[in-house]
TORKOL-4160 file (C-alpha; in steps of 0.2 Angstrom, whole numbers, padded with zeros to 4 digits, m for minus):
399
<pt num="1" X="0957" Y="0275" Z="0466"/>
<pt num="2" X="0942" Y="0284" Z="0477"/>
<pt num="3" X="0951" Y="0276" Z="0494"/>
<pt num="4" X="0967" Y="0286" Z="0490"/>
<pt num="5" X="0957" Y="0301" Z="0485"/>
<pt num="6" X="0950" Y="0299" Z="0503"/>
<pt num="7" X="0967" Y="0296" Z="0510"/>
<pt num="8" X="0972" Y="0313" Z="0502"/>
<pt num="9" X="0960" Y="0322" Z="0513"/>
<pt num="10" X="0967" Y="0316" Z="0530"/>
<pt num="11" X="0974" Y="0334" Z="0526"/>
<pt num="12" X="0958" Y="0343" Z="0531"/>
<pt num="13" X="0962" Y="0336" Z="0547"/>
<pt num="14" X="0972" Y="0344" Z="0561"/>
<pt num="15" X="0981" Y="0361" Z="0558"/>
<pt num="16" X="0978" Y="0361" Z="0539"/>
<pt num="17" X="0961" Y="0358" Z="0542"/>
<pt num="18" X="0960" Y="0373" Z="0554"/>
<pt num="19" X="0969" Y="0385" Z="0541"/>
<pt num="20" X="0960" Y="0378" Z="0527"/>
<pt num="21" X="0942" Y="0381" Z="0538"/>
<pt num="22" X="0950" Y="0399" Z="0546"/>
<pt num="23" X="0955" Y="0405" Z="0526"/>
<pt num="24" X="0938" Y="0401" Z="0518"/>
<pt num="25" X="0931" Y="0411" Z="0533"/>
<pt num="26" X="0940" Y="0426" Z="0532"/>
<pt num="27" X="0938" Y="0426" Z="0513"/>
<pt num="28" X="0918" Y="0423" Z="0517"/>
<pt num="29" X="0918" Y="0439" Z="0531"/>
<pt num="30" X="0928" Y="0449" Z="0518"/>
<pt num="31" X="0918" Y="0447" Z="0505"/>
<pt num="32" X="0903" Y="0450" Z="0514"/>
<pt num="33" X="0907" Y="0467" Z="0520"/>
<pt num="34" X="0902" Y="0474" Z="0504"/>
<pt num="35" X="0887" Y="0467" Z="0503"/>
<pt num="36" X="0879" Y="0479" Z="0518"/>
<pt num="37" X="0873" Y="0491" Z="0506"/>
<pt num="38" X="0859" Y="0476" Z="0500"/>
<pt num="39" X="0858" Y="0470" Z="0518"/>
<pt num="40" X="0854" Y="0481" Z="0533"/>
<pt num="41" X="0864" Y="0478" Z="0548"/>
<pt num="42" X="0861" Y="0498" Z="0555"/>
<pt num="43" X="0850" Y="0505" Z="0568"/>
<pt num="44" X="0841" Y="0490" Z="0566"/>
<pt num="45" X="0850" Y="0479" Z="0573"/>
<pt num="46" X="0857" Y="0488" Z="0588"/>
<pt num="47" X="0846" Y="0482" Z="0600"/>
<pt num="48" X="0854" Y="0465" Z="0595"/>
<pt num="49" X="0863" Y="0455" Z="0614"/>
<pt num="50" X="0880" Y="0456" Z="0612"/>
<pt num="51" X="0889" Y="0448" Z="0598"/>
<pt num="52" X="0875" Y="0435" Z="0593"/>
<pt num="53" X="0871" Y="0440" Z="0577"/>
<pt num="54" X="0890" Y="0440" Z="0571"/>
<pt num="55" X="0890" Y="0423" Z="0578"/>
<pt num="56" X="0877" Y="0415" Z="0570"/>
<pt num="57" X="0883" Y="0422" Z="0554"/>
<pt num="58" X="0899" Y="0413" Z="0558"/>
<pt num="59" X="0892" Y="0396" Z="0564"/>
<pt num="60" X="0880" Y="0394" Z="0546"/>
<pt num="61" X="0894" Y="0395" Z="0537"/>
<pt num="62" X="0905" Y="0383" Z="0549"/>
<pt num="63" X="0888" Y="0372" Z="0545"/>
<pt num="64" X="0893" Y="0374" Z="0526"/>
<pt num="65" X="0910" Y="0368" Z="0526"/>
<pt num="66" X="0903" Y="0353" Z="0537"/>
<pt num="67" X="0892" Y="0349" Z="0523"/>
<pt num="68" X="0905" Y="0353" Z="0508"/>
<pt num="69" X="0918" Y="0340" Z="0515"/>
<pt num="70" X="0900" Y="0327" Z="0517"/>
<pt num="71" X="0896" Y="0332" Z="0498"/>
<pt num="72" X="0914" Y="0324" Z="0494"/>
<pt num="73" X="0912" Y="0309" Z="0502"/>
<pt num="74" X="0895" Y="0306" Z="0495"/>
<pt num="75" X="0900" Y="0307" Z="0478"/>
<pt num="76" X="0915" Y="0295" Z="0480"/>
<pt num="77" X="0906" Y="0282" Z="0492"/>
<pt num="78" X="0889" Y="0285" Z="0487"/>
<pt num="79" X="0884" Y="0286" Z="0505"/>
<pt num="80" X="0881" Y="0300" Z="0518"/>
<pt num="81" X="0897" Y="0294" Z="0528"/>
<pt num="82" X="0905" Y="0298" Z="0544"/>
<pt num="83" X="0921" Y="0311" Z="0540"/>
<pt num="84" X="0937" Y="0307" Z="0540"/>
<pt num="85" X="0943" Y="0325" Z="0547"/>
<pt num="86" X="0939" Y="0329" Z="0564"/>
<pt num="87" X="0940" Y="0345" Z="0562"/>
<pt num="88" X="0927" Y="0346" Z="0549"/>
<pt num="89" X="0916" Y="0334" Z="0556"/>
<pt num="90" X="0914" Y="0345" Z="0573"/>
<pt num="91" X="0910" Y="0361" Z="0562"/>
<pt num="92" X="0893" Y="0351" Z="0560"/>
<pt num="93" X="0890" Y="0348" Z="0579"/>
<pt num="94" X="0896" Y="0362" Z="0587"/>
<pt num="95" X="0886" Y="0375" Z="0573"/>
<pt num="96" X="0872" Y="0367" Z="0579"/>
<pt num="97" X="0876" Y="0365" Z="0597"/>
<pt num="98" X="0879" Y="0383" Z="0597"/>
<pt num="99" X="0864" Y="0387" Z="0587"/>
<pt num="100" X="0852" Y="0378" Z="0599"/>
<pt num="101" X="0861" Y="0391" Z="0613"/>
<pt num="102" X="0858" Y="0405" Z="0604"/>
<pt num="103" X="0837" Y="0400" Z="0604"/>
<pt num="104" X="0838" Y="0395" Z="0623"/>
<pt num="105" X="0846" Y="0411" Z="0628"/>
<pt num="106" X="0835" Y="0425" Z="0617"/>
<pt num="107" X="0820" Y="0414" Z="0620"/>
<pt num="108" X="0825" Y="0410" Z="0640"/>
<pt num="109" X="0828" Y="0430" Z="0643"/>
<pt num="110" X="0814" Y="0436" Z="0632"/>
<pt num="111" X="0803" Y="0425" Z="0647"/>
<pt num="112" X="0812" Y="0425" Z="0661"/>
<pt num="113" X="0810" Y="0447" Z="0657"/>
<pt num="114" X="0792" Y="0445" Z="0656"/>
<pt num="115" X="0792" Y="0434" Z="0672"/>
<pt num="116" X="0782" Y="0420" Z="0660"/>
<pt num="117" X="0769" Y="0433" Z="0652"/>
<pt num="118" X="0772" Y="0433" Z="0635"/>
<pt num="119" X="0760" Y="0437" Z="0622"/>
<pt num="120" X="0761" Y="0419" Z="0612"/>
<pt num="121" X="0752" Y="0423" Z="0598"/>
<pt num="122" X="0761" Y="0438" Z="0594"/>
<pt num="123" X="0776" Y="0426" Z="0598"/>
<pt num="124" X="0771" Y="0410" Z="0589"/>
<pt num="125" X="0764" Y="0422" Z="0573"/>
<pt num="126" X="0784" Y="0430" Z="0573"/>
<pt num="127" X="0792" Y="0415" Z="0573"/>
<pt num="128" X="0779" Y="0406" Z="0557"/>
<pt num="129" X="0784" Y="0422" Z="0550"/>
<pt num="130" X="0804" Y="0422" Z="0551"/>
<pt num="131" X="0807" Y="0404" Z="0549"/>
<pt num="132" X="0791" Y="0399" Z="0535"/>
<pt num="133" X="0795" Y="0408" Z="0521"/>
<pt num="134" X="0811" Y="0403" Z="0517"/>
<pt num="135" X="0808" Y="0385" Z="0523"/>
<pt num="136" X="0793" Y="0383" Z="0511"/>
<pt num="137" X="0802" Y="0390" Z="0497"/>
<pt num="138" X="0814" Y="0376" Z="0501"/>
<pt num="139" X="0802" Y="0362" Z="0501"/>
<pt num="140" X="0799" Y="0369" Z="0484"/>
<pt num="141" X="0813" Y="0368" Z="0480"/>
<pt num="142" X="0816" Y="0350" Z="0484"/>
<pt num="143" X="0799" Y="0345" Z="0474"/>
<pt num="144" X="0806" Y="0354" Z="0459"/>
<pt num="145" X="0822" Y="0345" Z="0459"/>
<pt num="146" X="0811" Y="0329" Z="0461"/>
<pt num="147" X="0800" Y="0335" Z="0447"/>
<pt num="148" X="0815" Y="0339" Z="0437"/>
<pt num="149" X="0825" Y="0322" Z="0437"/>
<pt num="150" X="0811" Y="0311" Z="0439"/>
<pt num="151" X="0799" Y="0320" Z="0424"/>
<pt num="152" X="0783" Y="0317" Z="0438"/>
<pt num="153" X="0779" Y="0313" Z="0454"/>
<pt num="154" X="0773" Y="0293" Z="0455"/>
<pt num="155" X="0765" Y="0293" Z="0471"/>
<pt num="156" X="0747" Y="0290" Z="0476"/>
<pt num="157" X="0740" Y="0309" Z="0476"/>
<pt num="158" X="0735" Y="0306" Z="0496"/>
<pt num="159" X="0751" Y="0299" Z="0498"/>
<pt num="160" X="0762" Y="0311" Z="0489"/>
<pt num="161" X="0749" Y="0327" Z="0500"/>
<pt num="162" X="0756" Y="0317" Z="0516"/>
<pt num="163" X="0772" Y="0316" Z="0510"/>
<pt num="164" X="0773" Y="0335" Z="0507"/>
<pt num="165" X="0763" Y="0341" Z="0523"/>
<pt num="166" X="0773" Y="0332" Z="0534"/>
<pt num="167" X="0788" Y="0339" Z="0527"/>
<pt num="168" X="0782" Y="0357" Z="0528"/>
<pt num="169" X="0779" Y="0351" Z="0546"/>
<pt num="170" X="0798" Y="0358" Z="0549"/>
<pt num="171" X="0802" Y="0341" Z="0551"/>
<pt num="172" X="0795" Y="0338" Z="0567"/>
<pt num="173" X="0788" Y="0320" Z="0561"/>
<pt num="174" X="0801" Y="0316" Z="0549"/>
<pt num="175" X="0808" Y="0317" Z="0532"/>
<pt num="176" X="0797" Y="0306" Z="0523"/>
<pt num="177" X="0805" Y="0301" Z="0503"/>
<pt num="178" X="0796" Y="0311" Z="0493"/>
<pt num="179" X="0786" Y="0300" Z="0481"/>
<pt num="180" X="0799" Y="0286" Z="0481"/>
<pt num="181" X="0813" Y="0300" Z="0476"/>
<pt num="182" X="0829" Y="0293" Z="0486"/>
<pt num="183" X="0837" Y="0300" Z="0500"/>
<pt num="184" X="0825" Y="0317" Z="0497"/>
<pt num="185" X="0834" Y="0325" Z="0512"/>
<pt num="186" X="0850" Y="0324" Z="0504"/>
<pt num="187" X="0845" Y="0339" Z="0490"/>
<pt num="188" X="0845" Y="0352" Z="0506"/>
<pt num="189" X="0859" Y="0344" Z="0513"/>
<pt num="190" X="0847" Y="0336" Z="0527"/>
<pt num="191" X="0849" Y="0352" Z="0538"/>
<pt num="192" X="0831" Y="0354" Z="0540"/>
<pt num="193" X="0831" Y="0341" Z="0555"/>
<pt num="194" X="0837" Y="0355" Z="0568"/>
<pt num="195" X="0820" Y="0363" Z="0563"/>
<pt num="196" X="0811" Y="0351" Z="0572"/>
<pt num="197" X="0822" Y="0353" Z="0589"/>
<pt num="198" X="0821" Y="0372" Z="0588"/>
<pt num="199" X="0798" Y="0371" Z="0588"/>
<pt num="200" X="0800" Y="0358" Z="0600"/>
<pt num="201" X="0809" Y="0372" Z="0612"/>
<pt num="202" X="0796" Y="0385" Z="0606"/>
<pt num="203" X="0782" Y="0374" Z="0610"/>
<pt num="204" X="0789" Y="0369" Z="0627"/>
<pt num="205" X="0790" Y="0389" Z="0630"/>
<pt num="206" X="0771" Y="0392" Z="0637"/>
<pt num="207" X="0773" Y="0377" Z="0648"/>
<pt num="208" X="0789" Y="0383" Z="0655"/>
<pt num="209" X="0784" Y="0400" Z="0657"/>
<pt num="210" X="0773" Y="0394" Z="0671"/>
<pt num="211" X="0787" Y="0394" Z="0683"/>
<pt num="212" X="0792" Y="0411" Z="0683"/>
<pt num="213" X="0772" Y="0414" Z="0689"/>
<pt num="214" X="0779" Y="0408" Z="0706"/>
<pt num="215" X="0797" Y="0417" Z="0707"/>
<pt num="216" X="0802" Y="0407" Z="0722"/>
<pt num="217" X="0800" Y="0391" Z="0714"/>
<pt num="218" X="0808" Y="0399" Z="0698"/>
<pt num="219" X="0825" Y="0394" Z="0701"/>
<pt num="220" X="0822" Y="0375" Z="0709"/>
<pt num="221" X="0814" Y="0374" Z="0692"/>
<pt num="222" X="0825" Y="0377" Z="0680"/>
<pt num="223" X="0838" Y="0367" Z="0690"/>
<pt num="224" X="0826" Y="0352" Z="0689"/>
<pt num="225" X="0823" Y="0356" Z="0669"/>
<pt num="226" X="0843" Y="0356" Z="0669"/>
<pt num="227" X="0847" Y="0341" Z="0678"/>
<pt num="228" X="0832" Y="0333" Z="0667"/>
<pt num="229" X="0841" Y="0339" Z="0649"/>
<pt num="230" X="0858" Y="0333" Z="0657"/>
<pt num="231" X="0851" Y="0315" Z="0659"/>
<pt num="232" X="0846" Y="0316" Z="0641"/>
<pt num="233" X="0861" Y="0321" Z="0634"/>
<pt num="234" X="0869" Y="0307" Z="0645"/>
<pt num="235" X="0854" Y="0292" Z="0643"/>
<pt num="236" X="0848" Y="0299" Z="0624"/>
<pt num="237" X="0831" Y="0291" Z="0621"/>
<pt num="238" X="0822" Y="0294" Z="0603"/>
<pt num="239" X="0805" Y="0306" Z="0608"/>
<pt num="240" X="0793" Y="0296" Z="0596"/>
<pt num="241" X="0782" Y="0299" Z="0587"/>
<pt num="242" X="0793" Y="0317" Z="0587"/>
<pt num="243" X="0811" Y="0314" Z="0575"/>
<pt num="244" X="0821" Y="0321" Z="0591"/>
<pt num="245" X="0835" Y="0313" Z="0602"/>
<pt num="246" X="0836" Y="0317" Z="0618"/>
<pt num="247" X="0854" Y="0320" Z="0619"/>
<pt num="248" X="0854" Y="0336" Z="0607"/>
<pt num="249" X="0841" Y="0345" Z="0620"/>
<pt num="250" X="0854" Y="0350" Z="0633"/>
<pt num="251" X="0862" Y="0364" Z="0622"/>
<pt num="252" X="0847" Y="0374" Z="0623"/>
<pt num="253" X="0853" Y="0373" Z="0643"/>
<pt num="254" X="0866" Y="0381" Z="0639"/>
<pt num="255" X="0859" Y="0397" Z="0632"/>
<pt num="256" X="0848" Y="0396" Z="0647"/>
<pt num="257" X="0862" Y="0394" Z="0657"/>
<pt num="258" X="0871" Y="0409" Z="0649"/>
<pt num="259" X="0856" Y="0420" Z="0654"/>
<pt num="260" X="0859" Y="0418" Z="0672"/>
<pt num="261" X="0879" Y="0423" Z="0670"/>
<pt num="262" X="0876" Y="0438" Z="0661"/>
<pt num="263" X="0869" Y="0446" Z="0676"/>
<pt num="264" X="0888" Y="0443" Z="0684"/>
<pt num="265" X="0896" Y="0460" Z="0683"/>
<pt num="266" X="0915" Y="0454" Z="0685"/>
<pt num="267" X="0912" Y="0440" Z="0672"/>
<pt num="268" X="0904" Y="0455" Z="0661"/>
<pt num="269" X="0917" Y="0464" Z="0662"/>
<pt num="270" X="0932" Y="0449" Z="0659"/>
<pt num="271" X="0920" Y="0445" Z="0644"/>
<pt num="272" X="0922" Y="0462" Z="0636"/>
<pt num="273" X="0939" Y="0463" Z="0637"/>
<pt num="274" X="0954" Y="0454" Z="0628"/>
<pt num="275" X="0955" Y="0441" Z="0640"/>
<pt num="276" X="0938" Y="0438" Z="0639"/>
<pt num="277" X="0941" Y="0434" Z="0618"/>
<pt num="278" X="0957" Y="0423" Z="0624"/>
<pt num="279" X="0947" Y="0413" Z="0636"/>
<pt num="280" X="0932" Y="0409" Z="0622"/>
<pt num="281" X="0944" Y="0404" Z="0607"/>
<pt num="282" X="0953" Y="0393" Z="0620"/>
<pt num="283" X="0937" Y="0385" Z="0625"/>
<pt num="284" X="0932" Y="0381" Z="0606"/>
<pt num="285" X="0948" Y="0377" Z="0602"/>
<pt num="286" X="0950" Y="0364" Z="0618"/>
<pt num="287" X="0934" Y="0356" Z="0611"/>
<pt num="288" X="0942" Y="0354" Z="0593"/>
<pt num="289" X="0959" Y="0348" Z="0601"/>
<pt num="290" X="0952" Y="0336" Z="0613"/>
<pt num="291" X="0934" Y="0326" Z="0607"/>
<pt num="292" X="0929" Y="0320" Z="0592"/>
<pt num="293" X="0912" Y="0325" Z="0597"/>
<pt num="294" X="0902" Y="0341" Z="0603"/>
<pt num="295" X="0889" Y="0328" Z="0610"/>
<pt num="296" X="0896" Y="0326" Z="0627"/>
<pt num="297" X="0896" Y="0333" Z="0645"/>
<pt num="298" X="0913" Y="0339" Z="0644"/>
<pt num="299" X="0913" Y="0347" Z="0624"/>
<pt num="300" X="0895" Y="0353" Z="0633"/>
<pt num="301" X="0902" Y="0365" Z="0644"/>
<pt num="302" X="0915" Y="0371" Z="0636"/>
<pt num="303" X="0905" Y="0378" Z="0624"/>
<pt num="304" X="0891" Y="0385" Z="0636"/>
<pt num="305" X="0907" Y="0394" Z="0643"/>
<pt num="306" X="0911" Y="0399" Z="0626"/>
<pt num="307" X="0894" Y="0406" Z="0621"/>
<pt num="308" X="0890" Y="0414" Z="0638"/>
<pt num="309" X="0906" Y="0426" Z="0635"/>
<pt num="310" X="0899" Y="0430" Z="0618"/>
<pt num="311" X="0883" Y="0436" Z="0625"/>
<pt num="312" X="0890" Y="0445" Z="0637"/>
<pt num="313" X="0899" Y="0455" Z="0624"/>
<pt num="314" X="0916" Y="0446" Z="0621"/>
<pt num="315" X="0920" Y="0452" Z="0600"/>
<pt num="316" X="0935" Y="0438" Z="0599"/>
<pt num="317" X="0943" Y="0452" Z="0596"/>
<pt num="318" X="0934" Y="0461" Z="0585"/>
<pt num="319" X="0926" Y="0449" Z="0573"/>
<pt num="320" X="0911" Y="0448" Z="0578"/>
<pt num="321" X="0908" Y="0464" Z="0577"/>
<pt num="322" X="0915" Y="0467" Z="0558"/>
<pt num="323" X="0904" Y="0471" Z="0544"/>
<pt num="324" X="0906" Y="0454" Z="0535"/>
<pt num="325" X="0900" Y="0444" Z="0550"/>
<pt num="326" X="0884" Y="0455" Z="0553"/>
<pt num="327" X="0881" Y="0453" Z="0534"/>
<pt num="328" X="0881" Y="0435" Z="0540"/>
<pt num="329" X="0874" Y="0436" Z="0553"/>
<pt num="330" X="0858" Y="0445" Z="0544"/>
<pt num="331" X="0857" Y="0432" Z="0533"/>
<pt num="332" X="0861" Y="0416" Z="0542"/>
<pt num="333" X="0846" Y="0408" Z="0540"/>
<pt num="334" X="0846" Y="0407" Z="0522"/>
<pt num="335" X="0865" Y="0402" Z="0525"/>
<pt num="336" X="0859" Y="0387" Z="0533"/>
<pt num="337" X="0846" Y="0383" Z="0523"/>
<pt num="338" X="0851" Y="0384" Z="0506"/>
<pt num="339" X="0868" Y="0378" Z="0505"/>
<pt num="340" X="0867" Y="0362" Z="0504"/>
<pt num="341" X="0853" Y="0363" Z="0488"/>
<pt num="342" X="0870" Y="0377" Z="0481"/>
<pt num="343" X="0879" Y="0361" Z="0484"/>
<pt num="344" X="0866" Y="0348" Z="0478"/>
<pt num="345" X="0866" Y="0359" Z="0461"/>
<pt num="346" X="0882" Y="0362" Z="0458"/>
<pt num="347" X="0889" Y="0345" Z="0462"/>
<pt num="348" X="0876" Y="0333" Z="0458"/>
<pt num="349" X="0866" Y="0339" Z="0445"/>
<pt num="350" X="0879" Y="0351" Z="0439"/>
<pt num="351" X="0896" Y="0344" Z="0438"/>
<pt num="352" X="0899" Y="0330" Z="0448"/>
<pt num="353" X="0913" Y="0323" Z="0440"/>
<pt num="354" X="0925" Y="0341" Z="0447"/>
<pt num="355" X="0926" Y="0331" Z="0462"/>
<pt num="356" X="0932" Y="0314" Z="0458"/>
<pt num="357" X="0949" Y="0322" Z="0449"/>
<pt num="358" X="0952" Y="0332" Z="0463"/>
<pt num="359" X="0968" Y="0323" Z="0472"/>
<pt num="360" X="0977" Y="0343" Z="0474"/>
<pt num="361" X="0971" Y="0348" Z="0492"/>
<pt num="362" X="0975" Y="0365" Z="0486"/>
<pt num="363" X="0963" Y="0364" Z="0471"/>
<pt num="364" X="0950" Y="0355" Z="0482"/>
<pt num="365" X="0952" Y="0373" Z="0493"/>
<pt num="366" X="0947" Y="0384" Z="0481"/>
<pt num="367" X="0933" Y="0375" Z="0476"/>
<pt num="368" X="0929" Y="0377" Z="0493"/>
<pt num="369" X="0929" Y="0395" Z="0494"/>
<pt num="370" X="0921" Y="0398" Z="0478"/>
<pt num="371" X="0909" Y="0387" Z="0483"/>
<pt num="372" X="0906" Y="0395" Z="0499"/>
<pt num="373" X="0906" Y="0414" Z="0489"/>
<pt num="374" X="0890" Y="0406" Z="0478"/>
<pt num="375" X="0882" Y="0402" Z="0494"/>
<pt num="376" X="0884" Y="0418" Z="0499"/>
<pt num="377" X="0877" Y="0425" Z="0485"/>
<pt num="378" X="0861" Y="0415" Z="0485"/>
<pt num="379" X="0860" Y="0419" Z="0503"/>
<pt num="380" X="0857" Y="0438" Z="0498"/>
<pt num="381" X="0847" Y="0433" Z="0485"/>
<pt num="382" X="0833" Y="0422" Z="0495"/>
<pt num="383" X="0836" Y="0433" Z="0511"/>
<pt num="384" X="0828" Y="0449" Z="0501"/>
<pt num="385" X="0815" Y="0439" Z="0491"/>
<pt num="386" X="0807" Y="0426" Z="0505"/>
<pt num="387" X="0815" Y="0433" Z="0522"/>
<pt num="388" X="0813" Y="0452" Z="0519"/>
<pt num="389" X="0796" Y="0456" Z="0516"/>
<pt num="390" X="0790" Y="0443" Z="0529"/>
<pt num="391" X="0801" Y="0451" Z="0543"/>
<pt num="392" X="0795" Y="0470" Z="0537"/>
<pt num="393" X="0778" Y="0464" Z="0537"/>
<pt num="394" X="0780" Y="0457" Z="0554"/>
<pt num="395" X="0790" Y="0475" Z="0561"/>
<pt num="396" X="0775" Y="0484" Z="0555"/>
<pt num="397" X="0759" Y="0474" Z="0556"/>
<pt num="398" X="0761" Y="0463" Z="0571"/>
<pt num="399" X="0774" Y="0469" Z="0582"/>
């Protein structure tokens, strides 16, 4: 019976997967307009590069319909399977891909503008502060969960402690099972793991700012740093004792990449116009059409191509500069990082059973959508009570 359920969803694949994944989109950035008189996205976000925050708003919620179609499969195989639609499966990858660009290019420019001299306490205090609160509220959440189903945590009490500070460790050593709970990861989804690569990039950050102390060996060095991320991407090794691959590393190349085209003015100026739109979606779109994964040299490319026109101003035509997506945008983080415990509650502790009747593709979409409008709501929610006061507090004590 679940095999033809599955069979039923070869229909997220191809072009009803891309209008089932454009409509819950649209739906998502219309309904988020509204939302900008709880969230801020005035003056203070006009000193924002480009585009970037109406991408990221876009790419967390991509992330979510990644994780949506995985929740299915979960709850039919009982296992955290492969997908059977292409197109959802790539919404995973290439939301991260272009996350990871996103940090290389801020990060990368804020450096390379300081020619290596950045204030790193100020910097490594910012980042504790916009990334913590909110990640230790979901490690809260997690244990709660645990607590919840399993009545008390039967652990050894030093165990259970290095169980629960290595997670708050933002995964950079794992995801240990929290006192024997099964599959722990899978409450959040298990998005936390892209944590670990973005503090491996911060960390690196003092280290690679040496180079620009000597600007004529600045550029030789970021082409060796390139060709050295590029072998990782094609030769992937495991960095133990860190939990990171190798081949994941290479997209934060390509925000540092984009840093060095933005300072083309005839690209600048093909990138803000129509054209410069057209060319992005048919660089995202080639990838989705061509490969069946963003993990490659070629899907690598076409999507630092596709993110270095956004930073340099490309809109795709407008939508990235709507409302809705800077509502998104502003509230990304919590996008990313409490969907999958929206999904965890709805569909495993809450009504698991909606799925396995769900054969009508069309019903299964607007669960979807509602789904995605509760994450949107939570989003707001844990944006104002855990991201909000950090970031003001950071605004007027620190920076």
């Amino acid at each position: 019976m679940w095999e033809n359920i599955l069979k039923s969803l070869v229909a997220t694949d191809g072009w009803p997967g891309v209008l089932i994944s454009l409509v819950a989109l649209s739906l998502a950035l219309l309904a988020s307009g509204p939302l900008s008189r709880w969230i801020s996205v005035g003056p203070a976000d006009s000193g924002r590069i480009g585009h970037i925050d109406g991408l990221r708003g876009i790419l967390a919620f991509v992330v979510f319909l990644h994780h949506f179609l995985l929740t299915y499969h979960y709850l039919i195989l009982k296992a955290w399977t492969p997908l059977n639609s292409r197109i959802f499966a790539l919404h995973g990858e290439v939301g991260v891909a272009l996350f990871f660009m996103i940090t290389g290019f801020l990060f990368w420019r804020r450096l390379r503008s300081t020619q290596g001299r950045m204030n790193w306490r100020r910097f490594f205090i910012g980042r504790l502060l916009r990334l913590g609160p909110l990640y230790v509220a979901h490690v809260g959440v997690l244990l709660l969960v645990i607590l919840w189903l399993e009545g008390t945590f039967d652990a050894d009490p030093f165990e259970f402690l290095v169980q629960v500070v290595t997670w708050l460790g933002f995964s950079l050593f794992g995801r240990p099972e929290i006192a024997g709970f099964n599959e722990t990861w899978r409450i959040g989804a298990g998005v936390t793991w892209t944590l670990a690569y973005e503090w491996v990039f911060y960390l690196s950050l003092p280290l690679l700012g040496l180079c620009f102390l000597k600007p004529k060996l600045s550029s030789l060095f970021t082409f060796v740093l390139g060709a050295l991320l590029i072998l990782g991407l094609l030769y992937p090794v495991d960095l133990s004792p860190l939990a990171i691959n190798t081949r994941y590393l290479v997209f934060f190349l390509g925000g540092i990449g984009a840093v060095y085209l933005e300072n083309l003015v005839q690209l600048r100026a093909l990138a803000r116009s129509n054209w410069g739109s057209l060319l992005a979606v048919v660089c995202v779109a080639a990838v989705y059409t061509f490969f069946g994964s963003a993990v490659g040299l070629l899907p690598f490319l076409l999507l630092t191509m596709f993110f270095s026109l956004i930073a340099m101003g490309t809109s795709l035509f407008g939508v990235l500069q709507s409302k809705g997506a800077l509502v998104l945008g502003q509230i990304s983080y919590s996008v990313y990082l409490m969907h999958g415990i929206v999904l965890y509650f709805i569909f495993t502790l809450g009504w698991p059973e909606a799925f396995k009747d769900m054969t009508n593709i069309w019903i299964w979409t607007l669960l979807l959508i509602a789904t995605g409008m509760a994450v949107i709501v939570t989003s707001v929610l844990t944006f104002r009570v855990f991201e909000l006061p950090a970031l003001n507090f950071y605004q007027k004590k620190i920076r």
